[in-house]
NUPAVEX-962539 format. One record per residue (C-alpha): x, y, z; chain; residue in one letter. Coordinates in steps of 0.05 Angstrom, whole numbers. Example, Ala and Ser with C-alpha at 12.3 -4.5 7.8 and 13.67 -1.06 7.14 Angstrom:
BEGIN
- east, north, up, chain, res
- 246, -90, 156, A, A;
- 273, -21, 143, A, S;
# end
This chain:
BEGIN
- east, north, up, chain, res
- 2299, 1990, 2147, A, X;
- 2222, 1962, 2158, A, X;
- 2166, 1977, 2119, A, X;
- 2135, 1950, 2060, A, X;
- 2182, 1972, 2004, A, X;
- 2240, 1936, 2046, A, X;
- 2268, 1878, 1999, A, X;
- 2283, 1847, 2071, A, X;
- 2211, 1848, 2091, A, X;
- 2186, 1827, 2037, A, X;
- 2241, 1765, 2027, A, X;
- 2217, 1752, 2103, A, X;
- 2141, 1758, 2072, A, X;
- 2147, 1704, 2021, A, X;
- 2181, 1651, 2083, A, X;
- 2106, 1652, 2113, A, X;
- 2073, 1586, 2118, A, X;
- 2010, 1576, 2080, A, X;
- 1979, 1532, 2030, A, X;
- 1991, 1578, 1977, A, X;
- 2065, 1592, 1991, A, X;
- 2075, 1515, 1991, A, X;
- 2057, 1518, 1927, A, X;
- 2104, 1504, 1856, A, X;
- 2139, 1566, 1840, A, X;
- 2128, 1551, 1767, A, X;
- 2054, 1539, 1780, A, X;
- 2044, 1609, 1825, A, X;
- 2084, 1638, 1767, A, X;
- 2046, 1610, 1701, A, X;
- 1970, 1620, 1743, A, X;
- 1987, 1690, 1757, A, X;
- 2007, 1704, 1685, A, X;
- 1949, 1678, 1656, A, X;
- 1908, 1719, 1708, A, X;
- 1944, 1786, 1676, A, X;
- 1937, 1755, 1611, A, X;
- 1854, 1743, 1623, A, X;
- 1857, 1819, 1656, A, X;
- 1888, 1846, 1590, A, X;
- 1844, 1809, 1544, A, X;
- 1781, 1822, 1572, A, X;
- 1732, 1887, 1571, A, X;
- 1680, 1867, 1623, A, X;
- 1691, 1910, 1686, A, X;
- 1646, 1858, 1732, A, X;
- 1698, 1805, 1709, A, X;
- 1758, 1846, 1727, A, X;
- 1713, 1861, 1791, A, X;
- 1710, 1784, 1807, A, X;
- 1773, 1774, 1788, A, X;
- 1798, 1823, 1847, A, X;
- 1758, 1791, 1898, A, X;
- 1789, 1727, 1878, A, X;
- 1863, 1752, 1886, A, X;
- 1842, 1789, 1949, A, X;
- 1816, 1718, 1973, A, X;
- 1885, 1689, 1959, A, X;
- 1922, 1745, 1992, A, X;
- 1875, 1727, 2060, A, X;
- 1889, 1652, 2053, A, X;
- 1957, 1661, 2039, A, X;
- 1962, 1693, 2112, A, X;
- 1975, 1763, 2077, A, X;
- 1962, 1839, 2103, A, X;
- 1906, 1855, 2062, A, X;
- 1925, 1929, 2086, A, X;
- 2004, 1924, 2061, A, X;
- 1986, 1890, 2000, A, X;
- 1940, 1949, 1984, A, X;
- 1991, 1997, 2005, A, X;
- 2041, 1967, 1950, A, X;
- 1987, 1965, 1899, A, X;
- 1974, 2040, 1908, A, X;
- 2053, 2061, 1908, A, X;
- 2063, 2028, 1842, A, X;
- 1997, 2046, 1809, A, X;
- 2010, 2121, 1797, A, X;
- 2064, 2095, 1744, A, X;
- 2023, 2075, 1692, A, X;
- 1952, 2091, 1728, A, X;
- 1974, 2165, 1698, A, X;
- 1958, 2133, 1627, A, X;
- 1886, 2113, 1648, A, X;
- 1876, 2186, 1685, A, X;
- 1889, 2219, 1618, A, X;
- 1835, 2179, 1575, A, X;
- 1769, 2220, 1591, A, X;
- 1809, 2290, 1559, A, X;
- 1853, 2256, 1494, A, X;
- 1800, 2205, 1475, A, X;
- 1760, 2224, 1428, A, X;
- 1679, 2208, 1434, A, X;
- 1613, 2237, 1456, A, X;
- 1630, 2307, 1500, A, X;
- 1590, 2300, 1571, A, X;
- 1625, 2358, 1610, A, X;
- 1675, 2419, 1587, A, X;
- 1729, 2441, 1638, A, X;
- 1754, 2506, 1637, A, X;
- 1808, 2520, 1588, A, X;
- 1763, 2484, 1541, A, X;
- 1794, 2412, 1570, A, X;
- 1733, 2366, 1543, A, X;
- 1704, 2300, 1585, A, X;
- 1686, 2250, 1535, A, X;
- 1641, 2191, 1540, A, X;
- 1680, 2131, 1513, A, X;
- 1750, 2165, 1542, A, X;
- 1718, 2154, 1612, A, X;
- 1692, 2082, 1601, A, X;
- 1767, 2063, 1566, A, X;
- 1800, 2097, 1628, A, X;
- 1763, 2057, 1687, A, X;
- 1777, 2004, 1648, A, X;
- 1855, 2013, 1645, A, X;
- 1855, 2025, 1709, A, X;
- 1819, 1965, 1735, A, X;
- 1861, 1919, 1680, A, X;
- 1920, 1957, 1722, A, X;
- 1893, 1937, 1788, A, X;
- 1879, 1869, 1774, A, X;
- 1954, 1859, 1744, A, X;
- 1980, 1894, 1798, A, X;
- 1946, 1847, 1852, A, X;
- 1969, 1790, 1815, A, X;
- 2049, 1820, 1819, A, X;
- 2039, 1832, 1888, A, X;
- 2017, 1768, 1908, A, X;
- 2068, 1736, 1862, A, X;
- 2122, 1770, 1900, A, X;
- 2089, 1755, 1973, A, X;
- 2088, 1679, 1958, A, X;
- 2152, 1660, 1920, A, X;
- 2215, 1683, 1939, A, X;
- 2259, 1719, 1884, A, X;
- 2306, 1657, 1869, A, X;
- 2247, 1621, 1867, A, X;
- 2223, 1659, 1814, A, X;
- 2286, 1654, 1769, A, X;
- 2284, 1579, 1781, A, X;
- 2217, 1574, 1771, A, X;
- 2229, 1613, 1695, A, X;
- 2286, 1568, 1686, A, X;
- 2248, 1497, 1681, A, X;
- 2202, 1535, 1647, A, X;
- 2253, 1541, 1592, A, X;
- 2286, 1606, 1601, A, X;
- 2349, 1604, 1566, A, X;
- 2404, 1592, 1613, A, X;
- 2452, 1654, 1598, A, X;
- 2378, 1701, 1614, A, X;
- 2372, 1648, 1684, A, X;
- 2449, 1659, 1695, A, X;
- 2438, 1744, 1698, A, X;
- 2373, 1741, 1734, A, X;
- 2406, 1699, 1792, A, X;
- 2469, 1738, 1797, A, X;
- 2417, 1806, 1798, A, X;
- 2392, 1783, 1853, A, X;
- 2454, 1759, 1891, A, X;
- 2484, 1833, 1874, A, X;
- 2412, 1869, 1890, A, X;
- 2420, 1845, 1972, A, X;
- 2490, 1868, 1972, A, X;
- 2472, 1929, 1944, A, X;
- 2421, 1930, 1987, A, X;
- 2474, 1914, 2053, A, X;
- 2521, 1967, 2030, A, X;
- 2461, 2026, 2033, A, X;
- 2442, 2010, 2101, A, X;
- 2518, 2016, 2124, A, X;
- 2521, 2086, 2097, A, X;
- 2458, 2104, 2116, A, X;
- 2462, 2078, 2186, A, X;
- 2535, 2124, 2180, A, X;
- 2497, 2180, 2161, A, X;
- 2446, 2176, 2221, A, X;
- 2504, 2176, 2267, A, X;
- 2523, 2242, 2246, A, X;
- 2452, 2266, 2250, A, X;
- 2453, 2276, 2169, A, X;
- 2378, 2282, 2146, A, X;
- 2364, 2293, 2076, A, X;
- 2296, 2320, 2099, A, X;
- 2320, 2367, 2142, A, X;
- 2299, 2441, 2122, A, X;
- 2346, 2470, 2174, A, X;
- 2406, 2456, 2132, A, X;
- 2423, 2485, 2064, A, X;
- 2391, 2455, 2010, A, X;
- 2442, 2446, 1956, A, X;
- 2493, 2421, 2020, A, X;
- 2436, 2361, 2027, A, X;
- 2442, 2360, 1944, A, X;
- 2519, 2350, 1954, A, X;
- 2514, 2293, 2005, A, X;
- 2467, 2260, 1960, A, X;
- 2503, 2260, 1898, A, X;
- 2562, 2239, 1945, A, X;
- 2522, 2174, 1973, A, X;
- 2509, 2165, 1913, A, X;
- 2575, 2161, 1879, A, X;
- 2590, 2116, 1943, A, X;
- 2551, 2069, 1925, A, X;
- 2570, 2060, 1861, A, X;
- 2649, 2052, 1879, A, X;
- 2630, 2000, 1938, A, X;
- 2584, 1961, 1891, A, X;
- 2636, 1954, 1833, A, X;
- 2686, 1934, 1896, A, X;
- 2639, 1893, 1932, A, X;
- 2616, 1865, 1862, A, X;
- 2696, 1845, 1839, A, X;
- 2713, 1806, 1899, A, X;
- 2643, 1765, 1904, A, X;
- 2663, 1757, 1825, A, X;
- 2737, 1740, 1840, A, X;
- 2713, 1681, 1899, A, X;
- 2664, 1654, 1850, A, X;
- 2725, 1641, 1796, A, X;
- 2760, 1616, 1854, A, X;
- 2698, 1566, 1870, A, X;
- 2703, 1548, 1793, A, X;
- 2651, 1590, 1766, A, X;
- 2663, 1593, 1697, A, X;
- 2614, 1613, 1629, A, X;
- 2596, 1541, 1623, A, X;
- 2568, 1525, 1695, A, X;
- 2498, 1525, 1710, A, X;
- 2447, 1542, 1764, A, X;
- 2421, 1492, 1805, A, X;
- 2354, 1479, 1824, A, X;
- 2318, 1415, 1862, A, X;
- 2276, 1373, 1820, A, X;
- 2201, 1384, 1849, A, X;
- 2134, 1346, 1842, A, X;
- 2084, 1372, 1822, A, X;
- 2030, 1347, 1885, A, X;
- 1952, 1349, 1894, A, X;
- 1958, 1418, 1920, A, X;
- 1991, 1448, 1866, A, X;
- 1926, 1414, 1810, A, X;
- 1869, 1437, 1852, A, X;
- 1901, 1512, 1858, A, X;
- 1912, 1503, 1772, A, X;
- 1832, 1474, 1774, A, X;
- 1809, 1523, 1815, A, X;
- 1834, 1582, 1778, A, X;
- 1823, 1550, 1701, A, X;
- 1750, 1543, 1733, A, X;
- 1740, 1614, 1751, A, X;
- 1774, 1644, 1678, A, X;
- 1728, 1591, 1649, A, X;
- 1670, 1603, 1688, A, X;
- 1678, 1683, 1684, A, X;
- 1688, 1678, 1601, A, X;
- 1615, 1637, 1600, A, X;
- 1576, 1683, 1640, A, X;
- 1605, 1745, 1593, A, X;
- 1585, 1697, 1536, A, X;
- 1514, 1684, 1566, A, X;
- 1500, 1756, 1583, A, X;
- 1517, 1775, 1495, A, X;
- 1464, 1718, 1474, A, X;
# end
């Protein structure tokens, strides 16, 4: 399956080469954290507004569709950009317009909702590009020499080994499915029959990951995998690369927070 909600594509994504996929997955992980962090912290919306057009710079140098990266931003943001839609009618403030039903528009619920939802966009750049330039093992690995405790380290890794399989065993039956000319979107067929093959894929799934899932566990005891191993990751440098990104992005939090601290004075 292509498309940019394929865990393929976007494990294929993070193998581009660029300077900033080169980089330290612990250093792409802690910048990109404190960029959420700053977006969280602060209520300026021409900070968050610089901040975006920083991140949208990265996601050009980093050889990244600025249209797909978009794309992913707006398919996640209805989760929680629902919160921030809600603010201009539950918080309370000045009244500027009445909708029918008496639904009230206020003031302050407007300004606190645009700036949810930029805080939202900002974070949810920041994901994105976090997941376009580090693969996910790299992630776990970068967590664990970051101190994540190593049972945590231990689940993550084996989530991920278990999410492609998973991921295998859907395409089988789905490709199975196609062959029979079985579409779930297909209005010319009953709909609780499509219901019924649903809910049977779905069971499916379930009995051919706990299968799938015993005999990857049953090799791995066989390989010696046992509560007391660990995961291992190479020992990295950090290089020249990985301190200017750190200095370049310290300077831009640092140089954003004094130009909100000239503008109070």
């Amino acid at each position: 399956m292509s498309g940019i909600g394929s865990i393929i594509e976007l494990e294929k994504i993070t193998q581009k080469n660029s300077v900033l996929h080169a980089l330290d997955g612990r250093v792409k992980l802690v910048i990109l954290i404190a960029l959420i962090v700053y977006a969280v912290y602060t209520t300026d919306l021409i900070v968050l507004a610089l901040m975006e057009i920083y991140l949208t710079a990265l996601i050009s140098v980093s050889h990244l569709s600025l249209k797909d990266s978009f794309m992913k931003i707006l398919l996640i943001l209805p989760f929680g950009g629902a919160i921030a839609v809600f603010q201009p009618f539950i918080h309370p403030g000045t009244i500027i317009y009445t909708l029918p039903l008496g639904i009230s528009v206020t003031s302050q619920g407007l300004t606190f909702g645009i700036l949810l939802m930029s805080r939202l966009v900002v974070s949810l750049t920041c994901i994105v590009l976090l997941s376009s330039l580090s693969p996910m093992q790299e992630v776990v690995d970068s967590f664990k020499k970051l101190g994540m405790p190593r049972d945590l380290a231990m689940i993550f890794s084996l989530f991920i080994r278990y999410l492609f399989m998973f991921y295998d065993e859907l395409e089988r039956i789905r490709n199975a499915q196609k062959s029979r000319n079985f579409d779930i979107f297909n209005r010319k067929t009953a709909y609780l029959w499509r219901v019924k093959q649903v809910a049977y894929t779905i069971a499916m799934m379930f009995l051919r990951a706990f299968e799938k899932g015993e005999t990857a566990y049953f090799s791995m005891l066989s390989r010696g995998y046992s509560e007391q191993s660990e995961i291992y990751s190479a020992s990295k440098k950090l290089e020249s690369r990985d301190f200017i990104f750190i200095g370049v992005t310290i300077a831009l939090i640092l140089g954003l927070e004094f130009m909100k601290f000239s503008s109070l004075i």
